[in-house]
N, C-alpha and C positions, 0 to 999 in steps of 0.2 A: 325329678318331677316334684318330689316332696317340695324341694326349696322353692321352687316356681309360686306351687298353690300358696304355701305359707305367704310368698313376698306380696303378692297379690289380691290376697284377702289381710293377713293383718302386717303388712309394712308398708301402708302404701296409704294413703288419703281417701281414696276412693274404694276399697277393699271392703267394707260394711257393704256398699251397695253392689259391690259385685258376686258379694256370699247371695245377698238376697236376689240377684237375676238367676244364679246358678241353683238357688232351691225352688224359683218360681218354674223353672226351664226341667227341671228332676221333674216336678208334678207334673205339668203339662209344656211339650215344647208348644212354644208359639214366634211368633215375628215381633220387631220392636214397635208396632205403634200398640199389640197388644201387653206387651210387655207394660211401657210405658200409663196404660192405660190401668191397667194390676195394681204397682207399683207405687202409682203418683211421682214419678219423676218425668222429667220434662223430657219430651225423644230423642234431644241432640245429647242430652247425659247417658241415656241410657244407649244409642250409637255411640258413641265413644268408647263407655264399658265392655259394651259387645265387639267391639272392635278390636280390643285390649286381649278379650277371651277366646278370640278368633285366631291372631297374631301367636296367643302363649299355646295354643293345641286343647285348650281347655274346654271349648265349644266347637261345632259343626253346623254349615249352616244347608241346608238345602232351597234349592231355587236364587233366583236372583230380585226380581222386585216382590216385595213383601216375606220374604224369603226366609224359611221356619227356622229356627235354632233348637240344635241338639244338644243334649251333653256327649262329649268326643270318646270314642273307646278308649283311650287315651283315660281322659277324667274316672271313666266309669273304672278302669282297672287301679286306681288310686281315691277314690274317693272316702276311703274311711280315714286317709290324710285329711279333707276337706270336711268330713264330717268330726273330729276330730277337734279342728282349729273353730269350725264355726261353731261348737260347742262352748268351746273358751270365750272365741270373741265375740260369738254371737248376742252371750250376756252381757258384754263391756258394753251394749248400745253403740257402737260403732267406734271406741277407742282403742286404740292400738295395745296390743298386751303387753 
């Protein structure tokens, strides 16, 4: 799982913005138009994202239209990997470490 989080928060493109979905979702789960709305990203980037974190085990979603995002037990039993990394990259301002 280590190497998952790493790949997907810093080796990847999109990885900055998906630290930031994953500590907006720690504080408060919600659904992607709020998300989006949090965030200032536009809702097809941040469905994508959440799609991405759904697909890796990283997220959980409950419901189907509007339907809340969790952090996954999964994450939750590794997340000082994720806390960790966004420490590093979280100061890079979104560049790859």
């Amino acid at each position: 799982m280590k190497q998952v989080i790493y790949y997907l928060i810093a080796g990847t493109r999109g990885g900055f913005a998906r630290a930031k979905i994953i500590e907006a979702i720690r504080r408060k789960p919600m659904n992607a138009n709020k998300l989006s709305k949090e965030l200032k990203y536009d809702y097809k980037t941040i469905q994508h994202h959440l799609d991405i974190l759904l697909e890796n085990k990283i997220l959980k979603k409950e419901g189907v239209y509007g339907g809340v995002y969790f952090i996954s037990q999964l994450m939750e039993e590794n997340i000082k990997v994720f806390d960790d990394i966004w420490k590093r990259f979280g100061n890079n301002s979104g560049k790859s470490i």
